[in-house]
N, C-alpha and C positions, 0 to 999 in steps of 0.2 A: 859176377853172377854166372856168367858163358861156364868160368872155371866150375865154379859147385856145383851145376847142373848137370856137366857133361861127370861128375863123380855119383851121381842119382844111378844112372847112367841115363840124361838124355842128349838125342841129338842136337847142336846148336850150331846156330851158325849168327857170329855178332856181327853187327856194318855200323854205319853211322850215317849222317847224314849235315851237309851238302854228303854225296856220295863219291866215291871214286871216278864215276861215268862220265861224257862227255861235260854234262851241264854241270855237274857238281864239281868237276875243275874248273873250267868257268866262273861259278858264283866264288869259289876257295880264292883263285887271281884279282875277283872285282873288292872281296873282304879285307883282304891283304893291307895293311898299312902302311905300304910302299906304293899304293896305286893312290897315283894325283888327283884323278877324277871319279871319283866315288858316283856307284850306281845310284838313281832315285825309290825311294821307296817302292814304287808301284814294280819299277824295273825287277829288284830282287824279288817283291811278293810271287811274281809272274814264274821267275828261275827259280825260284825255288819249291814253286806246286808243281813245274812241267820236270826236274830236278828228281820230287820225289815219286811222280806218275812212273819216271824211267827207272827211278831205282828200284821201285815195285816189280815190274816188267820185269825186267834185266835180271834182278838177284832174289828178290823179298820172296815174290811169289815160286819162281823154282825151285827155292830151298822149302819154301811151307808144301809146295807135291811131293820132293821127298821126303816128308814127315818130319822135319827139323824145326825146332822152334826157331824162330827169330828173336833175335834182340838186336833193336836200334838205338843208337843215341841219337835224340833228335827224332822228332815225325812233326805230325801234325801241330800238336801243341806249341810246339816251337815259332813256328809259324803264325800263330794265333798271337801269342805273346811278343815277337818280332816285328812282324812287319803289322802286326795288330795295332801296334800301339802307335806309327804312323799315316794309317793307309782305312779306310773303312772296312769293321772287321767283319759286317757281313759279307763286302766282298772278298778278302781272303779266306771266309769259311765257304762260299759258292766256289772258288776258284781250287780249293781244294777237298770239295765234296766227292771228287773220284778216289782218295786214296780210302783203303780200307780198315777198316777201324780197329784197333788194335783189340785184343783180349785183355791188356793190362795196360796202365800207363803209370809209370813211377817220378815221380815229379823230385826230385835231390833238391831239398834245400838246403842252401849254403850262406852265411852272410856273403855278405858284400867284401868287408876285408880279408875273410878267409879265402874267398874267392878268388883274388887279386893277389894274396899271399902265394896260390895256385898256379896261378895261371904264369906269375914271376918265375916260380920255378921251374912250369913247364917250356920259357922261354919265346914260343911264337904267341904273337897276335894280333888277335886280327880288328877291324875298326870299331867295333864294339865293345870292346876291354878297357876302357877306361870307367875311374871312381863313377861318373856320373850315370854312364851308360849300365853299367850292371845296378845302380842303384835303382835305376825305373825299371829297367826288365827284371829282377828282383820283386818288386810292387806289383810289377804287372803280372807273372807268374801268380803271385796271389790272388790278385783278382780275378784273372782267369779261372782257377782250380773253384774258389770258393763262389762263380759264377755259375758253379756247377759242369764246367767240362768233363767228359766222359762221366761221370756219374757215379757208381759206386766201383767202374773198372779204374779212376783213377786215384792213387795215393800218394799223399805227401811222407817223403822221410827223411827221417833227419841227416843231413849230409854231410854232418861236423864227424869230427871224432878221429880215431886210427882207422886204418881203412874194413881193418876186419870187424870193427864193429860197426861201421856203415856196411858193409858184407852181410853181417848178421842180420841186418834190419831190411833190406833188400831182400834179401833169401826168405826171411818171414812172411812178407808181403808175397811173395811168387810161390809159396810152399801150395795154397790152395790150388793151383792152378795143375799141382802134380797128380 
């Protein structure tokens, strides 16, 4: 997406999230599947709203003053669907009522075993990548979206396929926005 845009000509600038920043290495060490004593839910819901409050601060927000769009992997919605699905999700939607709301949200749906076919190849991962684990965040991604999160800024697309035609289907969904 960053790619096609910056050929419109716009400015962009992509991040992710956990974020580069203090906390978001932090939460990336506690995720890690080599760490013996795994965070509790509330622990990560907690790191990962104060996680994305800094990466706002830090990057999100001074790249939106110099007129650059942003694209995140990962925000809020993550959040919701994540630690949602252990933790009461009124209180991780209170505990991250500061972050700002995005103009678009693009939801990638992917199965489950393509997923896992993915992530194999991409080689790291982290304590949530197993069958059962992306099988309920999977559901729950559903549930959330068709809960009505974000409303009519947020779209499901389809996230199968070669990557240029998930390209094409992303780019269409964000075409409005130019």
């Amino acid at each position: 997406l960053a790619e096609r845009l910056r050929l419109v000509p716009v400015a962009v600038h992509a991040t992710a999230e956990p974020s580069k920043g203090p906390v978001g290495r932090h939460i990336r060490a506690l995720l890690s599947t080599t760490n013996l004593s795994p965070p509790s839910w509330e622990r990560l819901a907690v790191l990962f709203a104060a996680d994305r409050l800094d990466h706002v601060e830090t990057e999100i927000q001074p790249e939106l003053v110099r007129g650059h769009w942003v694209i995140s992997d990962r925000y809020v919605l993550s959040s919701l669907v994540y630690q949602g699905r252990n933790c009461s999700m009124p209180w991780v939607e209170e505990i991250n009522r500061f972050a700002p709301e995005p103009d678009l949200v693009l939801f990638l749906d992917v199965e489950v075993q393509e997923a896992l076919r993915r992530l194999q190849q991409r080689g790291v991962r982290d304590i949530f990548e197993d069958p059962q684990s992306l099988s309920q965040l999977h559901q729950r991604y559903h549930d959330v979206v068709a809960g009505g999160f974000g409303g009519d800024r947020c779209h499901c697309i389809d996230g199968t396929g070669e990557i240029e035609a998930v390209a094409d289907r992303v780019f269409a969904a964000v075409r409005g926005l130019l």
